[in-house]
N, CA, C and O atoms as a GROMACS GRO file, in nm:
protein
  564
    1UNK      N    1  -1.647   0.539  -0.231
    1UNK     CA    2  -1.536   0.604  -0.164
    1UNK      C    3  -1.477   0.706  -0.260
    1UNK      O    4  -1.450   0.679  -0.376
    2UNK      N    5  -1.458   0.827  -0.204
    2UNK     CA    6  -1.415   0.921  -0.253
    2UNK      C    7  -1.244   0.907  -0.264
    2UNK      O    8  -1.193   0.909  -0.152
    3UNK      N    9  -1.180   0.897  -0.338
    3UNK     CA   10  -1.006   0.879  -0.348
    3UNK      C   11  -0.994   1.071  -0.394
    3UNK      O   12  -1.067   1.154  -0.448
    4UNK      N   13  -0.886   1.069  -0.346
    4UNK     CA   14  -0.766   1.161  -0.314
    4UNK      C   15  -0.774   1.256  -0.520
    4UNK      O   16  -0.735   1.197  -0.620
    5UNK      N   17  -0.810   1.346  -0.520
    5UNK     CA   18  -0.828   1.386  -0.683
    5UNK      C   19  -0.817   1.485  -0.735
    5UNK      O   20  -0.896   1.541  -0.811
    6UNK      N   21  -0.672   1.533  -0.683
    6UNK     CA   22  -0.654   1.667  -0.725
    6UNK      C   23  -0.623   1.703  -0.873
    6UNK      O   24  -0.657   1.799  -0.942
    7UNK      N   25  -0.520   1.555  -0.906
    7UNK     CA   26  -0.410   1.543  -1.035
    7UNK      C   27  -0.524   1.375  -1.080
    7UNK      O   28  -0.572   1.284  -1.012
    8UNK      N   29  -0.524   1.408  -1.212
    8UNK     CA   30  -0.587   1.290  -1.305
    8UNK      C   31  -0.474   1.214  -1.353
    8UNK      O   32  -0.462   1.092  -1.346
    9UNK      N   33  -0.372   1.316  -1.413
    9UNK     CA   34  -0.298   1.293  -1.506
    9UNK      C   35  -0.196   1.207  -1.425
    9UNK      O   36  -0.147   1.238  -1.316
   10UNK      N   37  -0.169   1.076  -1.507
   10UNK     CA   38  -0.066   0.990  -1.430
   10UNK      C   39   0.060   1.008  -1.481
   10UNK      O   40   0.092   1.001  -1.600
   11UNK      N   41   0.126   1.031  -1.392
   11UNK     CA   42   0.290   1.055  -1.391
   11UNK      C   43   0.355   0.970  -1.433
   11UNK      O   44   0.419   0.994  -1.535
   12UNK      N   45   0.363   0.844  -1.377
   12UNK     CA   46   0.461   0.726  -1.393
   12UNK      C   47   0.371   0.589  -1.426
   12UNK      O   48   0.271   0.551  -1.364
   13UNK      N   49   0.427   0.534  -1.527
   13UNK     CA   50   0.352   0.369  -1.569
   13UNK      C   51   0.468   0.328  -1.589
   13UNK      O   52   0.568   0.382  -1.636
   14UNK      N   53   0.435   0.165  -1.524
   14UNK     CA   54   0.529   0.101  -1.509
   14UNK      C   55   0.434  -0.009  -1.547
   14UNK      O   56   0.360  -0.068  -1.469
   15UNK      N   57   0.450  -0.039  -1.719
   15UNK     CA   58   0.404  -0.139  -1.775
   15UNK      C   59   0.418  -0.277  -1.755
   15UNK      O   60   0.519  -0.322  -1.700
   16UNK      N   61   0.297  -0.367  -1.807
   16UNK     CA   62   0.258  -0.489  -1.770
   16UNK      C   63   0.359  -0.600  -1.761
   16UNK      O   64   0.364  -0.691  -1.678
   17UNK      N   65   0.461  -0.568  -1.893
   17UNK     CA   66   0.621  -0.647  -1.904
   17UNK      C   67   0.724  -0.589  -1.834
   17UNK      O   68   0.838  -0.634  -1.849
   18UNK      N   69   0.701  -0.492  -1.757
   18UNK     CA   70   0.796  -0.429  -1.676
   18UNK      C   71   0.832  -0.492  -1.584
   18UNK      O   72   0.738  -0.548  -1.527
   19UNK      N   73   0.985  -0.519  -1.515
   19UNK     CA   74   1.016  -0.584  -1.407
   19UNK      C   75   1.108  -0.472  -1.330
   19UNK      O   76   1.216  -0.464  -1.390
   20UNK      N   77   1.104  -0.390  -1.228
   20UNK     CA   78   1.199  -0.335  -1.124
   20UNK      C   79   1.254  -0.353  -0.992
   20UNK      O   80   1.173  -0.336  -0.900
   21UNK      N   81   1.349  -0.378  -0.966
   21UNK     CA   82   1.439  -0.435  -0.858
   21UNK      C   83   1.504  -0.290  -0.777
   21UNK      O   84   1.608  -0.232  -0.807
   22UNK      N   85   1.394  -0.249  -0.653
   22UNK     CA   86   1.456  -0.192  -0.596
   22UNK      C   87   1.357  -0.088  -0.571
   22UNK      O   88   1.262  -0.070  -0.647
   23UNK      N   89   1.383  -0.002  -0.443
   23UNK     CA   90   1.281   0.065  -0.418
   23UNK      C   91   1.260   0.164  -0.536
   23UNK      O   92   1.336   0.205  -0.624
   24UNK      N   93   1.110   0.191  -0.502
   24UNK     CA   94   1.061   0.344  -0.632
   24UNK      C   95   0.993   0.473  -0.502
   24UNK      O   96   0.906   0.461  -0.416
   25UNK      N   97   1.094   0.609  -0.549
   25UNK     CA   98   1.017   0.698  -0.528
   25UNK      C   99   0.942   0.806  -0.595
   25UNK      O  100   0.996   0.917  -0.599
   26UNK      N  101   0.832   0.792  -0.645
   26UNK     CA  102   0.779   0.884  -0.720
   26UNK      C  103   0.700   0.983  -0.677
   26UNK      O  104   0.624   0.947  -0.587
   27UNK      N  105   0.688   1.132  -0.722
   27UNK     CA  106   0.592   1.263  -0.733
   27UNK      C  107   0.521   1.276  -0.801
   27UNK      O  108   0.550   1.324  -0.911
   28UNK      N  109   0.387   1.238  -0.769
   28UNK     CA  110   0.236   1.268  -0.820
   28UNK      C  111   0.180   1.097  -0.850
   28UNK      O  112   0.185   1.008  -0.764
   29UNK      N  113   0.137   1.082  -0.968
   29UNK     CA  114   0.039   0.978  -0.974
   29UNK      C  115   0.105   0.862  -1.040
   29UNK      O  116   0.182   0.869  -1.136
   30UNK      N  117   0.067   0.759  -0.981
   30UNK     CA  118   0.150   0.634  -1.042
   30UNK      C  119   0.026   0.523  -1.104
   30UNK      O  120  -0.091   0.526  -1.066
   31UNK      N  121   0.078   0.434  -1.199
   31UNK     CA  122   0.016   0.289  -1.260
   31UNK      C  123   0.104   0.168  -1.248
   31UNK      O  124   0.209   0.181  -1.310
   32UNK      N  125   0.094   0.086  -1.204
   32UNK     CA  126   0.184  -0.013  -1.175
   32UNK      C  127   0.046  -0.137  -1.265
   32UNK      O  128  -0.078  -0.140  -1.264
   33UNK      N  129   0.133  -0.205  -1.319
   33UNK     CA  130   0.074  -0.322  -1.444
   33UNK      C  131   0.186  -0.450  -1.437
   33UNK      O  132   0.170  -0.568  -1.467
   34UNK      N  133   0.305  -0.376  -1.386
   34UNK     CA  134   0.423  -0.485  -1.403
   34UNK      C  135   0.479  -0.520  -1.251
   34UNK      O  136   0.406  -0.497  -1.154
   35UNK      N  137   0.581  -0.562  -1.237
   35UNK     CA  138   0.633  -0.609  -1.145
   35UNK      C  139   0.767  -0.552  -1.062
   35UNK      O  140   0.885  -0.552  -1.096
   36UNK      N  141   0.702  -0.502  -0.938
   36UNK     CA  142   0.799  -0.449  -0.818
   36UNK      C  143   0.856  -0.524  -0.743
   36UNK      O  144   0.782  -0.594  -0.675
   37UNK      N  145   0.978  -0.537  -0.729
   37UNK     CA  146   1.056  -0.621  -0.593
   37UNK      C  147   1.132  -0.511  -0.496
   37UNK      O  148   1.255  -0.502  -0.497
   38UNK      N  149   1.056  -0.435  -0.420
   38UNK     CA  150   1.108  -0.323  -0.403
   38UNK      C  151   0.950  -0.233  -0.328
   38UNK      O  152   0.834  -0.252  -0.364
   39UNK      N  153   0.999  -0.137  -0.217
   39UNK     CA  154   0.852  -0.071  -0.190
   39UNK      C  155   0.846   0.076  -0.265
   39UNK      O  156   0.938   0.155  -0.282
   40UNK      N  157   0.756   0.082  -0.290
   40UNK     CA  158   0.685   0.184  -0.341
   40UNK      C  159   0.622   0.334  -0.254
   40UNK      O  160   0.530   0.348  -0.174
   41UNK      N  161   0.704   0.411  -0.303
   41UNK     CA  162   0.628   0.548  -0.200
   41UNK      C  163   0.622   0.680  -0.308
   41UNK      O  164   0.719   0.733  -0.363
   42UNK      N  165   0.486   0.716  -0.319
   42UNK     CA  166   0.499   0.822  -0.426
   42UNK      C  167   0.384   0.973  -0.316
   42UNK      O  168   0.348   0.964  -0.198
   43UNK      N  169   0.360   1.072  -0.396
   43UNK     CA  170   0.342   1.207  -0.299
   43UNK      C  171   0.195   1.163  -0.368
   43UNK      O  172   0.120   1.250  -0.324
   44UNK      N  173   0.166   1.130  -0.398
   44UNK     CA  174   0.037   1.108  -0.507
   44UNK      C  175  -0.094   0.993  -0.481
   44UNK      O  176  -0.127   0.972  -0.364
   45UNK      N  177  -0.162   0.923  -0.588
   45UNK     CA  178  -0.220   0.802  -0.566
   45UNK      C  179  -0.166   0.714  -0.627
   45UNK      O  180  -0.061   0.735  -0.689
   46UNK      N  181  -0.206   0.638  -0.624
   46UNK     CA  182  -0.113   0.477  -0.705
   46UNK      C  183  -0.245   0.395  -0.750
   46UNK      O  184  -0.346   0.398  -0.679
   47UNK      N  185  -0.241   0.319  -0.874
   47UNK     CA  186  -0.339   0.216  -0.901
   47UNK      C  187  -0.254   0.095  -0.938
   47UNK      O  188  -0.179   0.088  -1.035
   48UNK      N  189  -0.276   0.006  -0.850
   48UNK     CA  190  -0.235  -0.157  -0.879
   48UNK      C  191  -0.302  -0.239  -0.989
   48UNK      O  192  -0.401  -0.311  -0.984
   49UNK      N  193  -0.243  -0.217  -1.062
   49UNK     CA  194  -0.333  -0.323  -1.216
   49UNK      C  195  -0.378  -0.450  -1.152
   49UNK      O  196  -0.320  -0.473  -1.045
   50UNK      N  197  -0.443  -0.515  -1.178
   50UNK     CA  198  -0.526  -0.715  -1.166
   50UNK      C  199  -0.401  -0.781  -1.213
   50UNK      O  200  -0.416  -0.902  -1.194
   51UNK      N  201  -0.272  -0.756  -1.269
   51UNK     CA  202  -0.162  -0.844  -1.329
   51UNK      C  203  -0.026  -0.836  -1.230
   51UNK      O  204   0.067  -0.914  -1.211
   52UNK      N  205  -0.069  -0.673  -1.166
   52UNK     CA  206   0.039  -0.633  -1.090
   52UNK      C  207   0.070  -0.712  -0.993
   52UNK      O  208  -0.006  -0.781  -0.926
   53UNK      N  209   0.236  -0.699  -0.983
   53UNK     CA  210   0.313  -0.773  -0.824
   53UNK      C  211   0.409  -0.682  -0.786
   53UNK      O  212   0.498  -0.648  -0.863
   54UNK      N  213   0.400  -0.640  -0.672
   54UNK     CA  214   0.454  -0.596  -0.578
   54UNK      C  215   0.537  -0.684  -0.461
   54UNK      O  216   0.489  -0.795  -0.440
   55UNK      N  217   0.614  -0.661  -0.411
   55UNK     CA  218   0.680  -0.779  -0.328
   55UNK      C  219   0.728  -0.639  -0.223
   55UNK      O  220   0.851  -0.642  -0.237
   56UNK      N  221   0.704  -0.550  -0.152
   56UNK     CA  222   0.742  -0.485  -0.053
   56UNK      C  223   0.634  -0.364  -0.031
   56UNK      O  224   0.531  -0.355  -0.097
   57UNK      N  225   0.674  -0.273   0.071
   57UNK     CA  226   0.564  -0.183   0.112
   57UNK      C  227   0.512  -0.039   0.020
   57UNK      O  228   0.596   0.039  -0.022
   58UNK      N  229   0.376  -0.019  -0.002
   58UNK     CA  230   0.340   0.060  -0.057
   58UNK      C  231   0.317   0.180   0.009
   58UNK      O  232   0.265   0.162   0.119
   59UNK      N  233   0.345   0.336  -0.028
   59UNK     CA  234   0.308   0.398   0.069
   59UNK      C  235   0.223   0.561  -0.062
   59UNK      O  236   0.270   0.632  -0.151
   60UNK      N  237   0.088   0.547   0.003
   60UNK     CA  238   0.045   0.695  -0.130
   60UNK      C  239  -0.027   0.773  -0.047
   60UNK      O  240  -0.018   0.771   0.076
   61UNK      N  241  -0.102   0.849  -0.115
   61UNK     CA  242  -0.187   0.935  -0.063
   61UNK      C  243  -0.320   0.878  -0.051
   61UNK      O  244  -0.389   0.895   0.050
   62UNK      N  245  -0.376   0.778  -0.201
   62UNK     CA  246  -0.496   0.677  -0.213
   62UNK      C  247  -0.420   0.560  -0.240
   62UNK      O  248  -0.303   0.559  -0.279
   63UNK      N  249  -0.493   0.462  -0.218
   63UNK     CA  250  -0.481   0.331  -0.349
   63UNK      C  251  -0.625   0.288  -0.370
   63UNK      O  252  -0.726   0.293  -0.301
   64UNK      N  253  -0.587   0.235  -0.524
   64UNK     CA  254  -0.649   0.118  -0.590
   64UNK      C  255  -0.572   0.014  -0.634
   64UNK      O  256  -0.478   0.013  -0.714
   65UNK      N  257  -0.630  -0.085  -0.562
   65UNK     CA  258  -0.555  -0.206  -0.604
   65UNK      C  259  -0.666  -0.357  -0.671
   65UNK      O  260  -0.782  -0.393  -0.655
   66UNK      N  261  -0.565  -0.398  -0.736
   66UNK     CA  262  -0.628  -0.533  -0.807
   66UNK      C  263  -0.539  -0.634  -0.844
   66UNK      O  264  -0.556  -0.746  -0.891
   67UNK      N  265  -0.446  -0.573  -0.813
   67UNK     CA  266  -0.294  -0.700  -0.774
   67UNK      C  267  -0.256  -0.715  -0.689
   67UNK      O  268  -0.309  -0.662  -0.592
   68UNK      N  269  -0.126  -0.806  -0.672
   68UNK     CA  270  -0.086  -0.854  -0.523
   68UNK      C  271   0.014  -0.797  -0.452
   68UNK      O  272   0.130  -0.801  -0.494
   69UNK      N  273  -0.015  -0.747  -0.354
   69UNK     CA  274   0.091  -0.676  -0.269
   69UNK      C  275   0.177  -0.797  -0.176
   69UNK      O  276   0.116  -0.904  -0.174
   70UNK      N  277   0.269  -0.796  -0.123
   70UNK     CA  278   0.301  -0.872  -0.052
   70UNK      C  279   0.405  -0.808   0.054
   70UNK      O  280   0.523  -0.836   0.071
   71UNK      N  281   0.297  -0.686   0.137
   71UNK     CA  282   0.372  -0.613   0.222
   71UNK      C  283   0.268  -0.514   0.277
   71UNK      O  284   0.151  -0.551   0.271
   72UNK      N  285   0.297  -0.380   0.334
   72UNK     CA  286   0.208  -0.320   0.375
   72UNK      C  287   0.156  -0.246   0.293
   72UNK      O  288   0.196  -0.265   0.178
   73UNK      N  289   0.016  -0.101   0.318
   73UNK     CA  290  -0.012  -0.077   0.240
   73UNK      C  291  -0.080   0.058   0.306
   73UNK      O  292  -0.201   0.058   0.330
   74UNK      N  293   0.007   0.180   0.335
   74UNK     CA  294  -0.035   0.322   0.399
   74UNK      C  295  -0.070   0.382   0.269
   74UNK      O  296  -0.004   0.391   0.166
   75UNK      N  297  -0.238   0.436   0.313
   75UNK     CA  298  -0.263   0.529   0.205
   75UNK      C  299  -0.360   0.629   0.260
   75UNK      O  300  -0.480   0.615   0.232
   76UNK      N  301  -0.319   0.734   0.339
   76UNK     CA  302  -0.429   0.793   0.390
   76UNK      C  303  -0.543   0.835   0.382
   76UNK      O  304  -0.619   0.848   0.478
   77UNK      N  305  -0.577   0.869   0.236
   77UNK     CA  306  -0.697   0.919   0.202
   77UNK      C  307  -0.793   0.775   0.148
   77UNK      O  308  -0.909   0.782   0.109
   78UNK      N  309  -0.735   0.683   0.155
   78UNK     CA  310  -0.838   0.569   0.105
   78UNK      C  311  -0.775   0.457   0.038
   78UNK      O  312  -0.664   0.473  -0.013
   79UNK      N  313  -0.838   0.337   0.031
   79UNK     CA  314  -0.777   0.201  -0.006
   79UNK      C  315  -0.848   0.152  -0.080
   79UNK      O  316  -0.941   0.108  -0.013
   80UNK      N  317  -0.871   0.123  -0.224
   80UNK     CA  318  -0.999   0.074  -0.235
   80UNK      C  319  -0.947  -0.109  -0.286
   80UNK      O  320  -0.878  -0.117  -0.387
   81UNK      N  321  -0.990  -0.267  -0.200
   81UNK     CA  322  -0.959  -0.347  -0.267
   81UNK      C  323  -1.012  -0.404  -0.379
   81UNK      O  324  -1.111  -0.467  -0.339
   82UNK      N  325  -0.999  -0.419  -0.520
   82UNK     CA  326  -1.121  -0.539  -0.599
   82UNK      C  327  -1.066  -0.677  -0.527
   82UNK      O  328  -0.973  -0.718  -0.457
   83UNK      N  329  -1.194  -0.726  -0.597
   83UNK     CA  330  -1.187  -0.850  -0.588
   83UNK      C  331  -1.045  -0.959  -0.620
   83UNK      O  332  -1.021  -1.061  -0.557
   84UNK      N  333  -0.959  -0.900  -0.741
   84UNK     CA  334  -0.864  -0.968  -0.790
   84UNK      C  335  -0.716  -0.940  -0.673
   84UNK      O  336  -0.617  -1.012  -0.660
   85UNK      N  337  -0.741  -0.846  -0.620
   85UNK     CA  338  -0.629  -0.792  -0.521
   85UNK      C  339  -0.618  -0.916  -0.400
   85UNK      O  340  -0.694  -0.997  -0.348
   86UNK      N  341  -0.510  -0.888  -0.393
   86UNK     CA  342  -0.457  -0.969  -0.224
   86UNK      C  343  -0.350  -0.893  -0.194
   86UNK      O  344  -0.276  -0.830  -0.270
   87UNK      N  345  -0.347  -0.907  -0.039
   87UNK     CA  346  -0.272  -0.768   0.001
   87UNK      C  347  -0.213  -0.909   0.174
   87UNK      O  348  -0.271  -0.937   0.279
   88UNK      N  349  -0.112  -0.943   0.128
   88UNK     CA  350  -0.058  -0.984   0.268
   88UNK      C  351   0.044  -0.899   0.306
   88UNK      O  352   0.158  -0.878   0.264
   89UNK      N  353  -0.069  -0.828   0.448
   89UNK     CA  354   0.034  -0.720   0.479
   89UNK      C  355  -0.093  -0.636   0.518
   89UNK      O  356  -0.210  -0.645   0.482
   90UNK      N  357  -0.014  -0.537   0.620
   90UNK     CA  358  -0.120  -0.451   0.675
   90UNK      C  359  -0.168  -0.314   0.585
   90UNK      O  360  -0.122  -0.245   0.494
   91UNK      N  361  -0.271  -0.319   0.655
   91UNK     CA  362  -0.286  -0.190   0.561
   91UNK      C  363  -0.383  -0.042   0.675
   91UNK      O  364  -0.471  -0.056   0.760
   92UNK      N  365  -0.329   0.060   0.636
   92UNK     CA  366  -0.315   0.181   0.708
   92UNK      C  367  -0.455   0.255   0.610
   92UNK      O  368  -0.447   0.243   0.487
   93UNK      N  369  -0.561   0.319   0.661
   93UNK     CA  370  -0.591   0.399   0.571
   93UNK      C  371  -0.749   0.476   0.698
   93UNK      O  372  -0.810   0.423   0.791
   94UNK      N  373  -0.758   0.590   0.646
   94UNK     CA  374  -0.901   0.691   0.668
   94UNK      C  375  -1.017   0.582   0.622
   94UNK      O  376  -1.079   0.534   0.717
   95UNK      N  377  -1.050   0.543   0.514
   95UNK     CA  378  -1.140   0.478   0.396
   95UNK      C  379  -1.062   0.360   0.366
   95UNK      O  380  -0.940   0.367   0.351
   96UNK      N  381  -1.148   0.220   0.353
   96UNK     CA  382  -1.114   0.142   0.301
   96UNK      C  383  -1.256   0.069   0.256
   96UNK      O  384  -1.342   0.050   0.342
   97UNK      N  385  -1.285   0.018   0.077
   97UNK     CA  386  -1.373  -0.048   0.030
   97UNK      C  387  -1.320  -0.206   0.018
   97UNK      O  388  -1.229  -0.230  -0.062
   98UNK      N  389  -1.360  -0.278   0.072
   98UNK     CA  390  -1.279  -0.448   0.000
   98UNK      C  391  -1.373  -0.507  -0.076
   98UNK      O  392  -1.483  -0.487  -0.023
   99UNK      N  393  -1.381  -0.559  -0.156
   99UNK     CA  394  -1.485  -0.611  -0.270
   99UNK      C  395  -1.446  -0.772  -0.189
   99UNK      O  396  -1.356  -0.821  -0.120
  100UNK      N  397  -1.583  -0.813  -0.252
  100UNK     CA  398  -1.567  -0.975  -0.228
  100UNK      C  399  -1.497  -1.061  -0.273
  100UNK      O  400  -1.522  -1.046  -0.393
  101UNK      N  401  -1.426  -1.142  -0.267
  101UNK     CA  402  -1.334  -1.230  -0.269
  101UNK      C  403  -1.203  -1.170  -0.295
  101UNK      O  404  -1.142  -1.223  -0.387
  102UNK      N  405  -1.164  -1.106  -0.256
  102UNK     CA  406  -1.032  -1.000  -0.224
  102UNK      C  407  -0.970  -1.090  -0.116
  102UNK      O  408  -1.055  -1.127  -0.035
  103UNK      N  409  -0.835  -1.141  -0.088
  103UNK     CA  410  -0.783  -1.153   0.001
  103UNK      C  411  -0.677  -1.045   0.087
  103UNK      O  412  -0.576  -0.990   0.043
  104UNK      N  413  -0.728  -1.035   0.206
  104UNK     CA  414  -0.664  -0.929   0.264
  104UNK      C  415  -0.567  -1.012   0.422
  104UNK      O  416  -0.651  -1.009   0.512
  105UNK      N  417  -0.490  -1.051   0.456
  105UNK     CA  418  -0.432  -1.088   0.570
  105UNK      C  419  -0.314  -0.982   0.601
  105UNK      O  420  -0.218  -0.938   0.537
  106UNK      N  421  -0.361  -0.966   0.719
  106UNK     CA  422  -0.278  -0.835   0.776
  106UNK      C  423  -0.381  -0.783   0.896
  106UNK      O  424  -0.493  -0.830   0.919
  107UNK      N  425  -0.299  -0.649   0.982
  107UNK     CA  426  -0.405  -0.594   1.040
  107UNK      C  427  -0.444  -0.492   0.956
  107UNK      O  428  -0.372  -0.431   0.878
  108UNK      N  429  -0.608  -0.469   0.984
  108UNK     CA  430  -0.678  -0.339   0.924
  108UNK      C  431  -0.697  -0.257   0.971
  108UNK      O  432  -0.783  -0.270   1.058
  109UNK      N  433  -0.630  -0.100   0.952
  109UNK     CA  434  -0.674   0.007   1.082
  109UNK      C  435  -0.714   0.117   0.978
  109UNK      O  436  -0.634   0.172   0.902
  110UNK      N  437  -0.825   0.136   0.982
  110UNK     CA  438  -0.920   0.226   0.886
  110UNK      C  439  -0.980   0.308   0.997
  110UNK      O  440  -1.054   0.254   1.080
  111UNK      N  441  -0.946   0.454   1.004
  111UNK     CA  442  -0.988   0.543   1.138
  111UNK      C  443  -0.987   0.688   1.050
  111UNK      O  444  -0.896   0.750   0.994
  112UNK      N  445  -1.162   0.719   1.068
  112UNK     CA  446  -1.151   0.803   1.004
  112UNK      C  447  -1.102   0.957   1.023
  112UNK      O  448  -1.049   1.023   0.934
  113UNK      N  449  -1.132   1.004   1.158
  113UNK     CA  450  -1.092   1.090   1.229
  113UNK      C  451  -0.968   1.142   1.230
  113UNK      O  452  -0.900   1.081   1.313
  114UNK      N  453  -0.880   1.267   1.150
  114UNK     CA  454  -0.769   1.276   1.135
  114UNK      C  455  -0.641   1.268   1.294
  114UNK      O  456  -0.535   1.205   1.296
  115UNK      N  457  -0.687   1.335   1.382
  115UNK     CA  458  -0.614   1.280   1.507
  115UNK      C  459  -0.648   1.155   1.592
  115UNK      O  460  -0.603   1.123   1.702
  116UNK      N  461  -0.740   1.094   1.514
  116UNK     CA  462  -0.725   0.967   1.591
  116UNK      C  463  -0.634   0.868   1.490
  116UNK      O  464  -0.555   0.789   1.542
  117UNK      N  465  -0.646   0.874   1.363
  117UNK     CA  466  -0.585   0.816   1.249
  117UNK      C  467  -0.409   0.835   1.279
  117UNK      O  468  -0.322   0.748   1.284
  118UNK      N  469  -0.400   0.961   1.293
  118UNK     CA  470  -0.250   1.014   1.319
  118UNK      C  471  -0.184   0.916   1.461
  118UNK      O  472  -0.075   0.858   1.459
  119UNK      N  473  -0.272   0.915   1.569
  119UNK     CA  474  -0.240   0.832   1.676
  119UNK      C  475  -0.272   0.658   1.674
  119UNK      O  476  -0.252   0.568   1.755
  120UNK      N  477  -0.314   0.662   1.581
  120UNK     CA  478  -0.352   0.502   1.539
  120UNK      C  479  -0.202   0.408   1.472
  120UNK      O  480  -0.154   0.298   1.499
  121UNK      N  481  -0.152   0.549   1.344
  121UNK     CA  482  -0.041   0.549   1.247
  121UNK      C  483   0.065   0.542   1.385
  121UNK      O  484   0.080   0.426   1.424
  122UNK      N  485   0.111   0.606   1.435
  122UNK     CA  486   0.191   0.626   1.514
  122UNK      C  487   0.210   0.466   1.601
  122UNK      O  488   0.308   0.391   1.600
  123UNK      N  489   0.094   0.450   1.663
  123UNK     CA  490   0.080   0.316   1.749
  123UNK      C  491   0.094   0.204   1.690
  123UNK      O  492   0.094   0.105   1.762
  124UNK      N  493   0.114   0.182   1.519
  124UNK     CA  494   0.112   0.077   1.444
  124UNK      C  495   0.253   0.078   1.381
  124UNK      O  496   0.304  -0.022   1.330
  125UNK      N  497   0.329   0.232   1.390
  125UNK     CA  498   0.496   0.239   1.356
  125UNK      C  499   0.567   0.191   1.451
  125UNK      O  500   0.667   0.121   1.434
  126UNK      N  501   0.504   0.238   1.599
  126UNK     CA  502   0.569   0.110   1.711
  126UNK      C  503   0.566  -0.029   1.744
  126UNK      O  504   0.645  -0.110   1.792
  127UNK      N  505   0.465  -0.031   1.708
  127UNK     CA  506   0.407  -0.210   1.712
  127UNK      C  507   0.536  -0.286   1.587
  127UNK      O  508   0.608  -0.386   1.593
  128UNK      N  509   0.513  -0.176   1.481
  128UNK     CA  510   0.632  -0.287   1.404
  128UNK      C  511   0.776  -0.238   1.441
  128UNK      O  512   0.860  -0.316   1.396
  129UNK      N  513   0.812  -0.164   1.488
  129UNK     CA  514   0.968  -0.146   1.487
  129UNK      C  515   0.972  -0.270   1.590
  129UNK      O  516   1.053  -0.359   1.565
  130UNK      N  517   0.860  -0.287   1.743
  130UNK     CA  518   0.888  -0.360   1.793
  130UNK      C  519   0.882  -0.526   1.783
  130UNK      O  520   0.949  -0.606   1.848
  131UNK      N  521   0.794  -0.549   1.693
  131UNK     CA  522   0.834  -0.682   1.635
  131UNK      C  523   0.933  -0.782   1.507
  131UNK      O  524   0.954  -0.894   1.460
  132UNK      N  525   0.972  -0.604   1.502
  132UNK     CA  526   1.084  -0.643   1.369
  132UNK      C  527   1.210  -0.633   1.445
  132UNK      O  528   1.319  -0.672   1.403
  133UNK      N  529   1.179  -0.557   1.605
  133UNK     CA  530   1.343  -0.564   1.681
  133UNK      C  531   1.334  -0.718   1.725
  133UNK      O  532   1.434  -0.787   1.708
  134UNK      N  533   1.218  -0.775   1.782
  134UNK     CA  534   1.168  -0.888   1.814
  134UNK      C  535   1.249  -1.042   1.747
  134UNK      O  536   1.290  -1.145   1.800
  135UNK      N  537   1.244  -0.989   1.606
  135UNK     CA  538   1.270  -1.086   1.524
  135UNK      C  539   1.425  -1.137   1.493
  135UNK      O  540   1.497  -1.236   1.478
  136UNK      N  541   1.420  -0.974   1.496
  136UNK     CA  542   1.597  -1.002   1.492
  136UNK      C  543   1.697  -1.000   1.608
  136UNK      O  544   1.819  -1.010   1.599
  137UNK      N  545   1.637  -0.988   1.698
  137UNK     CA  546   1.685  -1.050   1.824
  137UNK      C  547   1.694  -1.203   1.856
  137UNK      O  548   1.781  -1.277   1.902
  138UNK      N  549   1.510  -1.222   1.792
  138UNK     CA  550   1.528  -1.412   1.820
  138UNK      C  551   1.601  -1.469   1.743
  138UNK      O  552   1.618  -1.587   1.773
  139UNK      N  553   1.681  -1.416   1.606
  139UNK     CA  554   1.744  -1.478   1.510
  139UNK      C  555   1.898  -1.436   1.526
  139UNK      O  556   1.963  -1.429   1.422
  140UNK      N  557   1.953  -1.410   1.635
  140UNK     CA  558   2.082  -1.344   1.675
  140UNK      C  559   2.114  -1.256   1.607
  140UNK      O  560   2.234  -1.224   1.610
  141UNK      N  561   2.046  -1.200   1.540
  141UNK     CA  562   2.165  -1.094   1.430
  141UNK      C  563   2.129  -0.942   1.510
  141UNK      O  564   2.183  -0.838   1.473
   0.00000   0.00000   0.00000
């Protein structure tokens, strides 16, 4: 799989002892090694270290991942999972590679076709507004 490769040079690392509380928005290329409680949206690609944790939604241009997401995971130009990755939570992408023993639970909508992808994205932003209105309806709030 071809990933997204305009910029090499990584912008932002967010090392292996690193802990951040709260969303991140970053421009251009990111490394995540440490630990997010918070979603992630950068203009760029993102690589998930094998140590990395994430605890909310990722959103790039590519990913590589090898840590654990525990949320969604939009990356239009491509997804690639290793083996060490788990991703509970959906994931959005053109390209997606999953290596073996990768855990992935979520739905998978990998469409390569840019207007069918665009109408796929769209049909999967409604599906969740409507089960997240769903939820918080059944829970009175």
């Amino acid at each position: 799989m071809a990933l997204h490769t305009d910029d090499f040079s990584i912008n932002t690392l967010v090392g292996p002892d690193a802990f951040i509380s709260g969303d991140l928005k970053i421009n251009g290329f990111i490394r995540v090694d440490g630990d997010i409680d918070g979603n992630l949206e950068t203009t760029g690609n993102v690589i998930i270290g094998e140590k990395a944790r994430i605890r909310g939604n990722v959103t790039a241009v590519s990913a590589v991942i090898g840590g654990i997401i525990e949320g969604d995971v939009v990356a239009p130009e491509g997804i690639k999972l290793f083996s060490t990755a788990s991703v509970l939570g959906d994931v959005i992408t053109k390209r997606l590679q999953v290596a073996n023993e990768c855990l992935l639970q979520g739905q998978c909508i990998s469409v390569k076709d840019n207007e069918q992808f665009s109408v796929a994205m769209e049909n999967w932003q409604n599906e969740k507004a409507i089960r997240q209105k769903s939820i918080l309806l059944s829970t009175g709030n």
